[in-house]
C-alpha positions in Angstrom: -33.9 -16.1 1.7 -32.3 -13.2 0.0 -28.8 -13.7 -1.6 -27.0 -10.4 -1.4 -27.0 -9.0 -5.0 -22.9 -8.5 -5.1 -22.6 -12.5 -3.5 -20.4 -13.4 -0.7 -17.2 -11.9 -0.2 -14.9 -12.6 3.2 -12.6 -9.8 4.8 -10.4 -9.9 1.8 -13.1 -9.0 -0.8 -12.7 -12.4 -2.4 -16.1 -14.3 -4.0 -16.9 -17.0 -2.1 -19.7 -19.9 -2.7 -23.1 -19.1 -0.9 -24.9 -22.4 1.2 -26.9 -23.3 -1.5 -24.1 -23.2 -4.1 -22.5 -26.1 -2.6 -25.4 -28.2 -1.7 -27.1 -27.6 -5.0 -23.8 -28.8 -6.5 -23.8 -32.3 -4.7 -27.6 -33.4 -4.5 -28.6 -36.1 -5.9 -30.7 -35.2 -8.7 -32.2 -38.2 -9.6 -35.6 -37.8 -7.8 -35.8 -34.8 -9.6 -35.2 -36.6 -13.1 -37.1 -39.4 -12.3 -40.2 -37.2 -11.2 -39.3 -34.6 -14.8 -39.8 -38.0 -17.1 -43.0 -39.1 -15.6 -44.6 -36.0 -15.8 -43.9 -36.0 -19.5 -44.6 -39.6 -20.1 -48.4 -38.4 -18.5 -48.5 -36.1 -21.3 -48.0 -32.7 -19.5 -47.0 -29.6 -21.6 -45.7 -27.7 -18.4 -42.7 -29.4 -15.8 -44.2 -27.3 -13.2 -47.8 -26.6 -12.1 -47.4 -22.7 -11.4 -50.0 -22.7 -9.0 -48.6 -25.2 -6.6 -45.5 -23.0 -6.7 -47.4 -19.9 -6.3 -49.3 -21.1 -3.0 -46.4 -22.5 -1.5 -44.1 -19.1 -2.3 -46.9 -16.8 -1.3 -47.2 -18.8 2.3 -43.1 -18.4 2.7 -43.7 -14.5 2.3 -46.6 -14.4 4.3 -45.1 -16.1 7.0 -41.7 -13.8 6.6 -43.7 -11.1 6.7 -45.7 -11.8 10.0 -42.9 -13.0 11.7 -41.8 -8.9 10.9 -44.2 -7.7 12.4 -46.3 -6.4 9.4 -50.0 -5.3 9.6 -52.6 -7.6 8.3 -53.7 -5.4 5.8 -49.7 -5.8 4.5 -50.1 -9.1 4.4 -53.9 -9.6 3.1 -52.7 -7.1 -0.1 -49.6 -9.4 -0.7 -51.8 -12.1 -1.0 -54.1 -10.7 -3.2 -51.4 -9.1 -6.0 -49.9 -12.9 -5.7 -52.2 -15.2 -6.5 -56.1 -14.9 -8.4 -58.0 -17.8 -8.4 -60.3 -17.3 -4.9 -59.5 -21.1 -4.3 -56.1 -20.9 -4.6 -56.1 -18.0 -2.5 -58.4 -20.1 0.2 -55.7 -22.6 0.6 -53.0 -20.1 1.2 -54.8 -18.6 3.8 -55.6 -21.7 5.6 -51.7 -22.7 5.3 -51.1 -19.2 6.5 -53.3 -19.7 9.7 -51.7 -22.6 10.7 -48.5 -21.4 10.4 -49.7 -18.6 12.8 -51.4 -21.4 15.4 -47.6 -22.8 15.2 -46.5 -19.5 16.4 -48.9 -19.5 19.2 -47.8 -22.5 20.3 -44.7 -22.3 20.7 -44.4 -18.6 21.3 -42.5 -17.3 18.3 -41.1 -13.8 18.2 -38.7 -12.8 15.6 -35.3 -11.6 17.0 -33.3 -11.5 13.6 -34.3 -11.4 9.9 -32.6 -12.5 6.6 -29.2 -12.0 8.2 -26.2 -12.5 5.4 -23.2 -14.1 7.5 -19.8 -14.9 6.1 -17.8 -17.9 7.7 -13.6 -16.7 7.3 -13.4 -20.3 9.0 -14.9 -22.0 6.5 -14.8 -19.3 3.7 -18.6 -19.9 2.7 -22.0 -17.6 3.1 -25.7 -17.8 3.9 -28.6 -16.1 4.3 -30.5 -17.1 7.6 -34.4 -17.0 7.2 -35.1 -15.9 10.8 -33.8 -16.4 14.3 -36.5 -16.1 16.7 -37.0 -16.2 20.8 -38.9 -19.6 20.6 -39.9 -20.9 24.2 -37.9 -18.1 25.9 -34.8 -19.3 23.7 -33.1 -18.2 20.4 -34.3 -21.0 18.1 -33.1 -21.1 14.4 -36.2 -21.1 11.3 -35.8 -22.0 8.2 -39.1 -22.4 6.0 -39.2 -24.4 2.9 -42.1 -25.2 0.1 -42.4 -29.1 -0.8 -44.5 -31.0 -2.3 -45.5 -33.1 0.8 -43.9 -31.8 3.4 -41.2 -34.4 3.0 -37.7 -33.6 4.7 -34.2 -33.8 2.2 -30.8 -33.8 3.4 -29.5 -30.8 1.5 -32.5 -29.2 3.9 -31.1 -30.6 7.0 -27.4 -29.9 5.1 -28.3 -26.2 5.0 -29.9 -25.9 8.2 -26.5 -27.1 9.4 -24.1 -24.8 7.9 -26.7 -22.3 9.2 -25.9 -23.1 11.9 -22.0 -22.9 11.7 -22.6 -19.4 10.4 -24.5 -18.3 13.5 -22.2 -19.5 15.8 -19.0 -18.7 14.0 -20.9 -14.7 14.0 -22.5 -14.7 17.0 -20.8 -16.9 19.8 -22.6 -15.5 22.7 -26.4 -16.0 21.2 -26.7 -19.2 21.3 -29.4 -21.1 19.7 -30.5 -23.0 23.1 -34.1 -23.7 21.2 -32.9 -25.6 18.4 -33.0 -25.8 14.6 -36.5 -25.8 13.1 -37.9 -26.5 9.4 -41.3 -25.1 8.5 -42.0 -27.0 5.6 -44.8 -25.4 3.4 -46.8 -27.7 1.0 -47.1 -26.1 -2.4 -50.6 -27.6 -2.5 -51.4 -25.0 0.5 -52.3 -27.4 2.8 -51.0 -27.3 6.9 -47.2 -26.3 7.2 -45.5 -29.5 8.8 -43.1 -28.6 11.7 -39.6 -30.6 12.1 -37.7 -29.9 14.9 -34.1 -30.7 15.7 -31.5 -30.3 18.4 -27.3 -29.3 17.9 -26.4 -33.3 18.5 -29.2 -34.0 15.4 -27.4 -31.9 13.3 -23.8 -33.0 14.1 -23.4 -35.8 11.3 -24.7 -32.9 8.5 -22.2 -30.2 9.8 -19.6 -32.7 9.4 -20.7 -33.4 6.0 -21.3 -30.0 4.9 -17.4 -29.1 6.0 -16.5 -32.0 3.5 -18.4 -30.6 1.2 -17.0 -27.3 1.4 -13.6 -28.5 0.9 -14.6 -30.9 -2.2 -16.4 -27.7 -3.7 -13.2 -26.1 -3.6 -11.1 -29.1 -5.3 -14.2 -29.3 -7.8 -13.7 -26.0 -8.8 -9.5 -27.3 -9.4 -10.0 -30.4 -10.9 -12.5 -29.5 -14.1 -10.6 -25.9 -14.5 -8.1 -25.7 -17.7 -5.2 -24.9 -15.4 -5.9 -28.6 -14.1 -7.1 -30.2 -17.4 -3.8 -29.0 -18.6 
């Protein structure tokens, strides 16, 4: 999802924090720490293997740019000015093809792109992946590259406050075909699909609210004003 370059501002043309500023601020890191110290006790010169990341992020745009509409040869030229090695370009066209056998199957059409939304309620912004007529209803997307395929809460966190931003923008679309995470294996193998209703998201809009309100107090308590 693209951040706008000059941020979020609300009606007043004040900077506010984007989704991922405030989720990213209370995750729980230590996964990530844990997973950072193995990989140099085995010895590895690099944190990240480039490649994995490659796939995964070449898949997202692929999949963004079907879901536009683009032609084939578009999307076949991306791929090729992405990645080089013919095997790692084989595994991101076989993740690419399933995510396009998902769309089949449930009968995905894009009906909104990238959309930037700013919540006045809530004073926070996001940039929504796609909302497309899924199953002759307006389902929300949000597509992710992970390791396994494996499901966070800052994901289900986001896809709330997504959520709230739609709703807050757009009262009279409503998104009667869900909330759904496309998660995208870095390794290129087949994109997982998780699927969630309003009432499944409930407990992590209620959370993400609190966590707006202690990003704000954050922001309070460590400034010098405060430490003062």
């Amino acid at each position: 999802m693209a951040r706008p370059k000059e941020g979020y501002r609300n009606k007043a043309g004040d900077a506010i924090p984007g989704t991922s500023d405030i989720t990213k601020r209370f995750k729980d890191s230590m996964p990530l720490l844990f997973w950072a110290f193995k990989r140099g006790k085995d010895g590895c010169k690099k944190l990240y293997e480039g490649y994995d990341l490659d796939i995964g992020t070449a898949v997202h745009m692929m999949a963004e740019l079907d879901m536009r509409g683009d032609p084939e040869e578009d999307i076949n030229y991306y791929l090729a000015n992405t990645l080089r090695d013919p095997e790692h370009i084989e595994k991101a066209r076989t993740a690419f093809n399933a995510f396009r056998q998902w769309r089949a199957k449930f009968h995905v059409e894009a009906h909104v792109q990238e959309a930037s939304l700013v919540s006045e309620k809530h004073q926070f912004g996001g940039t929504l992946d796609t909302v497309a007529l899924i199953r002759n209803g307006l389902g929300l997307v949000d597509f992710k590259t992970s390791k396994e395929g494996k499901v966070y809460p800052e994901h289900l966190l986001q896809l709330a406050a997504y959520g709230l931003l739609w709703e807050e923008n757009l009262p009279n679309e409503v998104l009667s075909a869900g909330y759904h995470l496309i998660m995208l294996p870095k390794d290129g193998s087949k994109p997982i699909h998780r699927e969630y209703s309003r009432a499944d998201l409930e407990p992590f809009r209620r959370q993400f609210i609190l966590l707006r309100q202690a990003f704000e107090l954050d922001a309070y308590c460590s400034s010098a004003k405060a430490l003062a």
